[in-house]
C-alpha positions as CSV (number, residue, x, y, z in Angstrom):
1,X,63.6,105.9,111.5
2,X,65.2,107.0,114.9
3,X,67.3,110.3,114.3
4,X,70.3,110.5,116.0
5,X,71.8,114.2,116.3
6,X,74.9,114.8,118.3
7,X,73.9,118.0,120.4
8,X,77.3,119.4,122.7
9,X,76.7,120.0,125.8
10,X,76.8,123.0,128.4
11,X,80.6,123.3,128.0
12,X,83.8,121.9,127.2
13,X,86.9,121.2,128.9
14,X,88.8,123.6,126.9
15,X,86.9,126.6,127.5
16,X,85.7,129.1,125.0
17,X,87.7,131.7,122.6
18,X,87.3,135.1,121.2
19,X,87.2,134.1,117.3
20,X,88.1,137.6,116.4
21,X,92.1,137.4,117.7
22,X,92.7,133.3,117.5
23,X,93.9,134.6,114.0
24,X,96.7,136.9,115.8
25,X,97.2,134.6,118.6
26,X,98.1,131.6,116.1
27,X,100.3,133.8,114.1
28,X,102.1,135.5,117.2
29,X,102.6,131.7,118.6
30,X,104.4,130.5,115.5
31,X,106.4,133.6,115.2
32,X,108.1,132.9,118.6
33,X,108.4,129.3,117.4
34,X,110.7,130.7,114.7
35,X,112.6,133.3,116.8
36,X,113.3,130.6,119.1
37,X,115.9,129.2,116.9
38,X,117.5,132.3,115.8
39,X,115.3,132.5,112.4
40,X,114.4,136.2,111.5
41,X,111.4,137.3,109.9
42,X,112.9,140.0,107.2
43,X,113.8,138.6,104.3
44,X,116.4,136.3,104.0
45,X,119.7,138.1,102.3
46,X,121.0,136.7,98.7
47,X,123.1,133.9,98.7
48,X,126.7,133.9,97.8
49,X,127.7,132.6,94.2
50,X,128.5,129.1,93.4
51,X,132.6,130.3,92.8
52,X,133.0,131.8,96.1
53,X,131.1,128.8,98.1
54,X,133.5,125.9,96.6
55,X,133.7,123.7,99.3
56,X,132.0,125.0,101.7
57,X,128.8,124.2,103.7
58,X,125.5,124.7,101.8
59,X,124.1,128.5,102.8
60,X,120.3,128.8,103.4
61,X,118.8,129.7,100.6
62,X,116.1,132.5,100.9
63,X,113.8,130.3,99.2
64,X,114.1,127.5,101.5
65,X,113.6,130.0,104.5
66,X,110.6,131.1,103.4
67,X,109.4,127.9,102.9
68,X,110.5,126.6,106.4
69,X,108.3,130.4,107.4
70,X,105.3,129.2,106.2
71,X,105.2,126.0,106.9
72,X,105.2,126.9,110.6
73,X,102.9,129.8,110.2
74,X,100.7,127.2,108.5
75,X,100.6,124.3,111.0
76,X,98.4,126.6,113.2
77,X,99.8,125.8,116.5
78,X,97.8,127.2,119.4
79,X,99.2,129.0,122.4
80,X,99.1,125.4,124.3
81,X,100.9,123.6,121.4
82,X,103.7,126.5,121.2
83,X,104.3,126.0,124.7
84,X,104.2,122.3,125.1
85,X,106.9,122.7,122.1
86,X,108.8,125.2,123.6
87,X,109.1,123.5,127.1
88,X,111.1,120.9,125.6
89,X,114.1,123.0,125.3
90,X,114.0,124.3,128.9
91,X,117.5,123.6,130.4
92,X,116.8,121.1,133.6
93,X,117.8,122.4,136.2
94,X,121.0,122.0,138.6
95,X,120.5,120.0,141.7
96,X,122.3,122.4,144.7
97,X,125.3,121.3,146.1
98,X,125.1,118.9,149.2
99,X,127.3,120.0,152.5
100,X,129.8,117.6,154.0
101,X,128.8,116.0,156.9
102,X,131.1,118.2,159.1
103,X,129.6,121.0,157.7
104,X,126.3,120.2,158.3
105,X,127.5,118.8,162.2
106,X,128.6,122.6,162.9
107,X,125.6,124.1,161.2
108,X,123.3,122.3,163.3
109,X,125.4,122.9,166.2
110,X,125.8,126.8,165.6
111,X,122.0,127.0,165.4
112,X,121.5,125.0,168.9
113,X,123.8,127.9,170.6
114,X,121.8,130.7,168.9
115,X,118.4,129.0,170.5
116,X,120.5,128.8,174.2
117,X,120.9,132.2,174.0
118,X,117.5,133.4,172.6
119,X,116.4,131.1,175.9
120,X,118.6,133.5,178.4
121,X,117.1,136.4,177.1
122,X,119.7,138.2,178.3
123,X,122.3,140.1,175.7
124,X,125.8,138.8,176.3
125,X,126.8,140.2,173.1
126,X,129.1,137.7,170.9
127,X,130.1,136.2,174.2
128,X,129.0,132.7,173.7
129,X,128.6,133.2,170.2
130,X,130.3,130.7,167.5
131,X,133.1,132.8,165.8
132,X,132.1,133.8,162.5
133,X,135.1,133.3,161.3
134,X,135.2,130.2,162.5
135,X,131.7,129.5,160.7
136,X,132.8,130.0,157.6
137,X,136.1,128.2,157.7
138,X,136.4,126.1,154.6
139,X,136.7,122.8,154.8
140,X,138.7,120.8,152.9
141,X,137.5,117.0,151.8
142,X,138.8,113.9,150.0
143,X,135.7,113.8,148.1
144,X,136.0,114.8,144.4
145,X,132.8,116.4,143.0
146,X,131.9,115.7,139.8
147,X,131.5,118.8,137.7
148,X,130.1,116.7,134.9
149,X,127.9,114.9,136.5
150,X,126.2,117.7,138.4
151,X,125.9,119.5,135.3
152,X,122.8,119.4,133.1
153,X,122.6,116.6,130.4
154,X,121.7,117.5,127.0
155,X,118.6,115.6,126.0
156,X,118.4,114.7,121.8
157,X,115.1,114.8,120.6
158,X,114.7,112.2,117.9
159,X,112.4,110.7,115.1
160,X,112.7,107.3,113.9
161,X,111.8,107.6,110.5
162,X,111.6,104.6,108.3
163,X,110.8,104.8,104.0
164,X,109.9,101.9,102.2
165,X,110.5,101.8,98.1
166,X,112.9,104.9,97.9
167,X,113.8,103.7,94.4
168,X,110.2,104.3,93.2
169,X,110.3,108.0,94.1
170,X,110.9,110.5,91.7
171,X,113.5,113.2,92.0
172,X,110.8,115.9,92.4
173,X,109.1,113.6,95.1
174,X,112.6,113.0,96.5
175,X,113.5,116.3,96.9
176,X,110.5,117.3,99.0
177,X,111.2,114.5,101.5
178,X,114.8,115.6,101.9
179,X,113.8,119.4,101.8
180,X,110.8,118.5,104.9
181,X,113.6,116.5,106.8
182,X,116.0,119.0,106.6
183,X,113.5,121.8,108.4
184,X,112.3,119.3,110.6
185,X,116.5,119.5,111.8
186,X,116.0,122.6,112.0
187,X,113.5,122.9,114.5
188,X,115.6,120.7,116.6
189,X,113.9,117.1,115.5
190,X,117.1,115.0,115.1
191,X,116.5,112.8,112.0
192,X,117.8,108.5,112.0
193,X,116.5,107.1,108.9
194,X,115.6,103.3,108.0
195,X,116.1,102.3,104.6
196,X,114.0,99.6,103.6
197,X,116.2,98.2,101.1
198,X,113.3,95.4,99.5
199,X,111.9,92.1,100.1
200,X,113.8,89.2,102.2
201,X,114.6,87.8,99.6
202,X,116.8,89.9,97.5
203,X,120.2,89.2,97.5
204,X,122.8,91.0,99.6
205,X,124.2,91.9,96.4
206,X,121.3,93.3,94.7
207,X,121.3,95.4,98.3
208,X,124.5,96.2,98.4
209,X,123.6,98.1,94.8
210,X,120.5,99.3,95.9
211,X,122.5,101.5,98.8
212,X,125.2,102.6,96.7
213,X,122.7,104.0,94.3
214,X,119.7,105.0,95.8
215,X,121.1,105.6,99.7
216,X,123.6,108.2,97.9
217,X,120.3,109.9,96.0
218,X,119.3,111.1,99.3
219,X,122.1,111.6,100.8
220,X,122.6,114.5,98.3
221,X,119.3,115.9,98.1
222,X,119.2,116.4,102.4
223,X,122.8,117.9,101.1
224,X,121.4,120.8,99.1
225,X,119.0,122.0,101.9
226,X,121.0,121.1,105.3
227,X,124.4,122.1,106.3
228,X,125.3,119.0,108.3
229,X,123.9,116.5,105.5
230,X,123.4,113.1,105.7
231,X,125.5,109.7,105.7
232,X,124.8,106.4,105.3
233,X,126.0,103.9,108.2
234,X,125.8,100.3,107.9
235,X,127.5,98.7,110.4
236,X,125.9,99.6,113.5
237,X,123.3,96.8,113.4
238,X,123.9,93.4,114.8
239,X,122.0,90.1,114.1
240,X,122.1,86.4,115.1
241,X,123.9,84.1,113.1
242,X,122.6,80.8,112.4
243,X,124.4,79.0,115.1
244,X,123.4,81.4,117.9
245,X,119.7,80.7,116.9
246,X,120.2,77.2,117.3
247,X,121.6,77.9,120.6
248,X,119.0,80.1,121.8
249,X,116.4,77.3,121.5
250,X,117.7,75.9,124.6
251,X,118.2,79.1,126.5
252,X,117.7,82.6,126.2
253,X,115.9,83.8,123.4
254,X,117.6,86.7,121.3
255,X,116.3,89.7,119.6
256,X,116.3,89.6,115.6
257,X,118.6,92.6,115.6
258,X,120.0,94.8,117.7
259,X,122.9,97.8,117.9
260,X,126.2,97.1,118.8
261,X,128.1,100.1,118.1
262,X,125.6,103.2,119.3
263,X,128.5,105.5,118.3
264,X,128.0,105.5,114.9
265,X,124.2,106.6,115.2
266,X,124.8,108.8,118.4
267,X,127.6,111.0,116.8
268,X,125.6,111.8,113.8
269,X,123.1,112.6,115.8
270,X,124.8,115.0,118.2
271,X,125.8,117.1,115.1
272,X,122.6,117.0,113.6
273,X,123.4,115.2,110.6
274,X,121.1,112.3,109.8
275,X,122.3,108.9,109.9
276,X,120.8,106.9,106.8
277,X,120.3,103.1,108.1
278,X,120.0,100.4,105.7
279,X,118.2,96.8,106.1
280,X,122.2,95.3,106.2
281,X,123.3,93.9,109.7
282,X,126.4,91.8,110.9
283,X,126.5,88.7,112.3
284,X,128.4,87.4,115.3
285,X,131.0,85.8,112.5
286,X,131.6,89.1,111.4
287,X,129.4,88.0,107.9
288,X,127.1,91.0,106.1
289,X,122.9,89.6,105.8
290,X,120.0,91.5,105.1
291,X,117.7,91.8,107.6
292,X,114.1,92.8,108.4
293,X,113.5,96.9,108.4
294,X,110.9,96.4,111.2
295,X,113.6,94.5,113.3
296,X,116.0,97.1,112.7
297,X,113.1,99.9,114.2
298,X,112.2,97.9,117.0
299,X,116.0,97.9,117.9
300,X,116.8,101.5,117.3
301,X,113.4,102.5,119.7
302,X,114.8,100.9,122.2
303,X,118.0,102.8,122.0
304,X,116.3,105.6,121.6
305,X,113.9,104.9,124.7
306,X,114.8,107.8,127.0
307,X,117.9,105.9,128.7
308,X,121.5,107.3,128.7
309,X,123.3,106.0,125.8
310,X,126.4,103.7,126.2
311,X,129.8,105.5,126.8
312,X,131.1,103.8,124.1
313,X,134.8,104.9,122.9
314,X,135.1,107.6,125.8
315,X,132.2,109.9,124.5
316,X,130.0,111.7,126.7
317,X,126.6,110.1,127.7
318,X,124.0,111.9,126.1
319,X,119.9,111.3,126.8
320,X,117.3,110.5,123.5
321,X,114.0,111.4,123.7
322,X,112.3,109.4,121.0
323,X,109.2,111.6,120.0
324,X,108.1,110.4,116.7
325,X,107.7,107.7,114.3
326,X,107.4,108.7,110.6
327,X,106.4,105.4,108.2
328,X,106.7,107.2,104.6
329,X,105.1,104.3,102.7
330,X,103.2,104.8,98.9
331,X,100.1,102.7,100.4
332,X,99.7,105.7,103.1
333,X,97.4,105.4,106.4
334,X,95.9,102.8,107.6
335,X,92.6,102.0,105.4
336,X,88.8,102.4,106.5
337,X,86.3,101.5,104.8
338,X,83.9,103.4,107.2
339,X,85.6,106.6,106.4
340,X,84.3,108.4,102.9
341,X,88.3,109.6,102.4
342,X,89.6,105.9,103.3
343,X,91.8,106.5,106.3
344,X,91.8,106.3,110.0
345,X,92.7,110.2,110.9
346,X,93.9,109.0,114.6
347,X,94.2,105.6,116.7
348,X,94.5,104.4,119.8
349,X,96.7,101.5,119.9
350,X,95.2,100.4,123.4
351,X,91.7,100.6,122.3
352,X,91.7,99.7,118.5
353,X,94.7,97.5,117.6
354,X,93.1,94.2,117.7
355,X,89.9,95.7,116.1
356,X,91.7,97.3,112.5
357,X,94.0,94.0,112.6
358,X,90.6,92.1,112.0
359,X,89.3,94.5,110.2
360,X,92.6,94.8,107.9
361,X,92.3,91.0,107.6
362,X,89.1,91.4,105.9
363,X,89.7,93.8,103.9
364,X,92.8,91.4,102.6
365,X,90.0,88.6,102.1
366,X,87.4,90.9,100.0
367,X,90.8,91.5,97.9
368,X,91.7,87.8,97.5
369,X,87.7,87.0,96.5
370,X,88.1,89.7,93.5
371,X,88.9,88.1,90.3
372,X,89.3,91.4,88.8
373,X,92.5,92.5,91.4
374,X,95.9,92.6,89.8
375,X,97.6,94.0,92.6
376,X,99.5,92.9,95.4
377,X,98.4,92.6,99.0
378,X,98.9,96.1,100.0
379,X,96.6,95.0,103.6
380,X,99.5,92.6,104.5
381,X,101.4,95.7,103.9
382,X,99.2,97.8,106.2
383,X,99.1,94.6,108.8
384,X,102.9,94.9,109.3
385,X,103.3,98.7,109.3
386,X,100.9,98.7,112.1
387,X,102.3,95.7,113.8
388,X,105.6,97.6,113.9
389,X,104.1,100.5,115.2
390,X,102.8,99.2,118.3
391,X,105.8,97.3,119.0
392,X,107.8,100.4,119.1
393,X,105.5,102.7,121.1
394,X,104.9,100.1,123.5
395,X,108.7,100.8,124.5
396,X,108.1,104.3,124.4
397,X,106.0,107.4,126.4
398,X,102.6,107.9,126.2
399,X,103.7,111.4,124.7
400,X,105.3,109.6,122.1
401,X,103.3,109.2,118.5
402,X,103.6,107.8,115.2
403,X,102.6,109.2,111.7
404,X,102.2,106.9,108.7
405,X,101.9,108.8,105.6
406,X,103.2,108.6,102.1
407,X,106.2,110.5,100.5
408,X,104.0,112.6,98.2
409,X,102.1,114.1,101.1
410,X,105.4,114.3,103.4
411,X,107.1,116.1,100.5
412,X,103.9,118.8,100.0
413,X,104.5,122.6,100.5
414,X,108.1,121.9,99.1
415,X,109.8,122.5,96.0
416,X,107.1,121.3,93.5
417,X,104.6,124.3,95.5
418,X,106.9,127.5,94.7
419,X,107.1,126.0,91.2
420,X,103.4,126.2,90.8
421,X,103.2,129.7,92.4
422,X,104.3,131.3,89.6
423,X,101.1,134.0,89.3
424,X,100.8,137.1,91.3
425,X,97.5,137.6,92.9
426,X,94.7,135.8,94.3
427,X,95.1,132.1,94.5
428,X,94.2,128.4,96.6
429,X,95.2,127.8,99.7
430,X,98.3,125.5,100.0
431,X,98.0,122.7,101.8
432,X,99.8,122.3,105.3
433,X,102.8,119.9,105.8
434,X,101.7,117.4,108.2
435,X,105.1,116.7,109.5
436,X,105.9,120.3,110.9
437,X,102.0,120.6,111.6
438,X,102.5,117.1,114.0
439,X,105.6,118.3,115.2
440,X,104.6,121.7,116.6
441,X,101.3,120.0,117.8
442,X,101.7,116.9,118.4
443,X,97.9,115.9,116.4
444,X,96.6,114.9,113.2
445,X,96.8,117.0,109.9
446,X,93.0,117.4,110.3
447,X,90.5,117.0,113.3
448,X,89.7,113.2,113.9
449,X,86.8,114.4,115.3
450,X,85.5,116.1,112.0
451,X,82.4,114.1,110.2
452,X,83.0,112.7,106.7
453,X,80.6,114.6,105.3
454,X,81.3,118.1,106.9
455,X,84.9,117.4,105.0
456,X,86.0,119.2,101.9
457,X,85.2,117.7,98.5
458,X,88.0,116.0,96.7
459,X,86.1,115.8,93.5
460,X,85.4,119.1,91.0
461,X,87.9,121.7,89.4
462,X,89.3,122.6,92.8
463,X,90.5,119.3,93.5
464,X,94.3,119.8,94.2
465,X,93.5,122.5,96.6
466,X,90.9,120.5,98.6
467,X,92.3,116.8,98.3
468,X,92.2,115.4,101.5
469,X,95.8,113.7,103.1
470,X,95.7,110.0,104.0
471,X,98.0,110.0,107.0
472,X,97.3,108.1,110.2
473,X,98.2,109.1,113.5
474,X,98.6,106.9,116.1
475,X,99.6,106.8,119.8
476,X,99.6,104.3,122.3
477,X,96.7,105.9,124.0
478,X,95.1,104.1,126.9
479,X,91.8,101.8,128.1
480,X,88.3,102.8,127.8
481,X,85.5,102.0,130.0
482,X,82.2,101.9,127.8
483,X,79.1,102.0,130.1
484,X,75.7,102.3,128.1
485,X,72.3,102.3,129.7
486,X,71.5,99.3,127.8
487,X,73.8,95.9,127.5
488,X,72.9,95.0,124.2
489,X,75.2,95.4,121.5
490,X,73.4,97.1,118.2
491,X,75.6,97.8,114.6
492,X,73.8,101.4,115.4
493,X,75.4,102.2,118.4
494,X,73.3,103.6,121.5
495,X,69.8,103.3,121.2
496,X,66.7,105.2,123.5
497,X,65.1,103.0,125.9
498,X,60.9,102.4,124.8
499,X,60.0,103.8,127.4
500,X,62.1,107.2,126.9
501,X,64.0,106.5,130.7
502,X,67.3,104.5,131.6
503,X,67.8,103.4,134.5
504,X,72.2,103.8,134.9
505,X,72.7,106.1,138.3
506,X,76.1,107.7,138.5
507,X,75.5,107.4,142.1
508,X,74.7,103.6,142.5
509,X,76.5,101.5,140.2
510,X,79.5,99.6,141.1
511,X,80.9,100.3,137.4
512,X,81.6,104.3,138.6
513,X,83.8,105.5,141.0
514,X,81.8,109.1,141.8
515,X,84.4,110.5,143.8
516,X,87.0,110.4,140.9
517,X,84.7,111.4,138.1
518,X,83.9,114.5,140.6
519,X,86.8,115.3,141.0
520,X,87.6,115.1,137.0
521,X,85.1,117.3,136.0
522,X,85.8,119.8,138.8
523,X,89.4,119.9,137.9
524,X,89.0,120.7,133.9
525,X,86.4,123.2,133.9
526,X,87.9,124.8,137.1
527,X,84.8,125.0,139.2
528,X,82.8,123.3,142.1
529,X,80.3,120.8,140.9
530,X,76.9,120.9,143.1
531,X,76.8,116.8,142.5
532,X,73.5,116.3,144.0
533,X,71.8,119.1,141.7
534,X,73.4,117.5,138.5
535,X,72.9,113.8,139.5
536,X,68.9,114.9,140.2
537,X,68.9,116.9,137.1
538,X,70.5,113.9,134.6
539,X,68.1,111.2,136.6
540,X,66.4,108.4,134.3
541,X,68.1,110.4,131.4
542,X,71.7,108.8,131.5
543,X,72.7,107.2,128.0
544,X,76.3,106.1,128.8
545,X,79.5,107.1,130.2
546,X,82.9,107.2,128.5
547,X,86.0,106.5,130.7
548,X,89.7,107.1,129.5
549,X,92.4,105.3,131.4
550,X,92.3,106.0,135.1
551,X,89.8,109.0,135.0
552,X,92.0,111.4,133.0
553,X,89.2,112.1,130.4
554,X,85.4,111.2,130.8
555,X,82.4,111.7,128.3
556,X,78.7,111.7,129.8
557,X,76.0,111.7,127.0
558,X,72.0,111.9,127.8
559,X,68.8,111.7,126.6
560,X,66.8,114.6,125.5
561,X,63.8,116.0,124.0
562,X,63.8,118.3,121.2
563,X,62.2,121.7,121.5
564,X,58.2,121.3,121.7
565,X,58.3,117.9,122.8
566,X,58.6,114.6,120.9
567,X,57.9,110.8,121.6
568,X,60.5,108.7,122.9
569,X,61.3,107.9,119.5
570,X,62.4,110.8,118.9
571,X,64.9,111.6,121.6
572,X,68.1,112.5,120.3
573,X,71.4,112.5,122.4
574,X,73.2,115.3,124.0
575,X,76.8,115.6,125.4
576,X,76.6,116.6,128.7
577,X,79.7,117.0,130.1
578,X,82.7,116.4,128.6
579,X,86.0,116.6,131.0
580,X,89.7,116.3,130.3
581,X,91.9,116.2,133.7
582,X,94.0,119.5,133.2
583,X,97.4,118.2,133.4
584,X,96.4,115.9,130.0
585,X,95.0,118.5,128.4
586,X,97.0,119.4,124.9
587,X,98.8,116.7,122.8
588,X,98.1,114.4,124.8
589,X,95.3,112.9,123.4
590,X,93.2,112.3,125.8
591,X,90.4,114.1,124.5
592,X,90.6,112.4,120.8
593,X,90.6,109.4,122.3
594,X,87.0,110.1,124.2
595,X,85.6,112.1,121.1
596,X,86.8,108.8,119.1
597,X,85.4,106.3,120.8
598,X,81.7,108.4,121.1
599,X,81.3,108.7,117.3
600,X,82.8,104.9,116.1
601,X,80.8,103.0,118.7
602,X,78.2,104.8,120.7
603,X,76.9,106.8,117.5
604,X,78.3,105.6,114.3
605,X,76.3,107.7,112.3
606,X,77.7,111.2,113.3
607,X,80.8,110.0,112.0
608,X,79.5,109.6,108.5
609,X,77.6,113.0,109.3
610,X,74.2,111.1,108.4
């Protein structure tokens, strides 16, 4: 049997760290993380009593600081994550005031008499010279500037956030959602929440009930752990009646559901309280239906899509930044058969969406052949969560990402973990909360590029400690270009030629554009590349070549012999270069995507570690 070992290469595109202060780096970072909104590091001071706070705005409670202290200190954010998070709070700069036309007239004029004279090269003093006074004469115009308009325009920085089956979660479950959104505010991630309020066919009744009850459940447990709180708002959604569909069929088509009064999200918003928004919409006719949550997210991501907001009722215009996407849904990420802990840890929409939609469709057959299943179709459920998903990125930056994950995991390291903690001494180590560890870097709760195998175990005495999460991460990514030395599609991936040579030339094939891929590998390890010595050196050895998008990452893989020598049987593959352009390096994900895309289809095995 052919072995297939994944040797890296020479060097990577991020460069090489001293292991014994990334420890004090990381910890350093997320301190300033903290300071930058104003929290302090010394213990928190005691809370006021109950009596003397009647009425008032919930304090922070030390408890809740600390936890909001080590959840940051645990996401691990390097110095490039801290300052791609950081950077979105820079203030945008002021544009410089334009000069009249007059005034520009006599500028240009004065500076035509200064070259005269420089010409006579004779000193006639202030002769000939313009007055100065003159000069700087204001002028008076019947333009009226706009001070608000030149000023800088706050930007809101959002996540759409969208829970399915909030009457099936517990209170301690429920309070670790609300306690996680409520720090998420306060790192400056504004919070609009979809409540999915059941299946189609409930009754607007029945939802009516379901909001009342369950709607004000959350609504007080963000209350105990935020100052602004939370509100429900139901009638910013709009949705065709009846007798505009049947319009539409000859004309225009229109959207399932769409917002017609912005000011009711947007004003939340501004104060940082987080609008709660329930699967009820209203009609042209004024009537009350319940709608589809999915509609209801495609419509609030393209509010939310980076344009000014209406100027509805006088307000000021304020710019969204939609960053994230949270699903919190009890059937978690999307499944994998493939993967030993059942999840995909990272996708790219571009590249894999029709591919897990197939494969999700199967996995919904296998179910429907076993006589033995009880359950629902939790596929389907998968199938739509993902559907929705790529609708809503595909309206958004490539920056942009979505996390599905399920309320247990978004409510870990929260209330239920200081109730555990109740020993002094030597102890597990908690587990990270994904949505402050994807917020502050912008990746997966664990590397997508980790094997299976080289993963902790979830089984034994330790198993609470080590379980591993099922979240999914997925952006919209960008096209590959997958050039093997050999067209011939195997189930095992990239296979050795017979004869222990390939014939794909970087240099001659129509497939590569050499000048960009130079250019790429020069620019992310910062060096010349002497082409002509690498191109002889990799000759007849070339396995494949990994493009991402238009030459922003690259992958080049080889053939090589292990030490002593080997048949060509026995040639193993080796990473050769792999190159990240230096403005995507980060959260973009360029580099997941390539890393991705080596291990599920050029070498399937690595990824199950075999």
């Amino acid at each position: 049997m052919t072995t297939s070992t994944l040797a890296f290469g020479k060097a990577s595109a991020s460069g090489s760290l001293k292991l014994s202060t990334l420890s004090k780096r990381k910890t350093a970072i997320n301190t300033t993380c903290l300071k930058r909104f104003g929290y302090s590091t010394a213990p928190a001071p005691a809370p006021p009593s109950s009596t003397a706070n009647n009425g008032a705005k919930p304090t922070a409670d030390p408890a809740t600081q600390r936890e909001l202290f080590v959840n940051v200190l645990n996401a691990n954010a390097t110095k490039r994550d801290a300052k791609q998070y950081l950077a979105r709070f820079d203030t945008p700069k002021k544009k410089g005031a334009t000069l009249s036309p007059l005034q520009e007239e006599r500028n240009a004029r004065h500076r035509q008499d200064q070259d005269r004279l420089e010409r006579i090269g004779v000193n006639l003093g202030a002769l000939y010279a313009p007055a100065r006074a003159i000069a700087e004469t204001p002028q008076f115009n019947r333009e009226t500037v706009d001070e608000k308009a030149s000023a800088a325009t706050p930007r809101i920085h959002v996540a759409l956030v969208y829970l399915r089956a909030l009457e099936t979660l517990d209170e301690n479950t429920l309070e670790g959602v609300a306690l996680t959104l409520s720090q998420l505010v306060k790192l400056d991630m504004r919070i609009l929440a979809v409540l999915d309020c059941g299946s189609s066919a409930a009754g607007l009744k029945d939802v009516k009930k379901f909001v009342t009850e369950h709607g004000e459940r959350l609504v007080k447990a963000i209350g105990k752990y935020s100052p602004e709180g939370a509100r429900v708002v139901s009638g910013a959604i709009e949705t065709p009646d009846q007798d505009d569909k049947d319009h539409a069929l000859h004309g225009k088509t229109l959207q399932p559901a769409s917002v017609s009064i912005s000011d009711l999200l947007m004003g939340p918003l501004r104060r940082s309280v987080i609008p709660l928004v329930p699967t009820l919409a209203y009609t042209s006719t004024g009537r009350q239906v319940h709608t589809s949550g999915s509609d209801i997210m495609i419509a609030l991501s393209s509010l939310l899509s980076g344009l000014p907001t209406d100027r509805s009722h006088g307000t000021e215009s304020v710019e969204t930044s939609l960053d994230r996407i949270i699903v919190l849904d009890a059937v978690g990420g999307i499944p994998s058969k493939a993967r030993g802990d059942g999840a995909h840890v990272f996708v790219n929409l571009e590249q894999e969406f029709d591919d897990i939609q197939s494969e999700l469709e199967q996995y919904g057959r296998e179910q429907a052949d076993d006589e033995h299943r009880t359950t629902t179709d939790v596929y389907a459920q998968h199938r739509s969560n993902l559907s929705m998903v790529q609708k809503c990125l595909a309206m958004l930056p490539s920056a942009s990402s979505a996390l599905i994950i399920t309320p247990q995991e978004a409510a870990s390291s929260s209330l239920q973990q200081s109730s555990d903690e109740s020993t002094i001494g030597a102890g597990t180590r908690r587990q990270k909360n994904i949505l402050i560890h994807n917020l502050l870097t912008n990746k997966p709760g664990i590397s997508s590029s980790l094997p299976v195998a080289r993963m902790p175990s979830t089984t034994g005495s330790d198993t609470k400690a080590t379980a591993m999460p099922h979240a999914t991460l997925l952006k919209r990514g960008m096209p590959l270009t997958i050039i093997s030395a050999i067209d011939r599609s195997s189930a095992l991936g990239w296979q050795p030629h017979s004869t222990g040579t390939t014939t794909l030339d970087l240099e001659t094939d129509s497939r590569i554009d050499l000048p960009r891929l130079v250019h790429l590998i020069e620019d992310s390890f910062r060096r010349k590349l002497d082409v002509r010595h690498y191109l002889n050196r990799i000759k007849n050895r070339t396995a494949g070549l990994i493009i991402a998008g238009s030459y922003e990452g690259a992958a080049i893989l080889t053939w090589e012999t292990p030490p002593g020598g080997a048949p060509a049987s026995r040639l193993v593959p080796y990473l050769d270069k792999f190159a990240v352009l230096s403005s995507s390096q980060g959260s973009s994900g360029v580099a997941d995507i390539v890393f991705q895309s080596m291990v599920r289809t050029c070498f399937p095995d690595e990824q199950s570690g075999e």
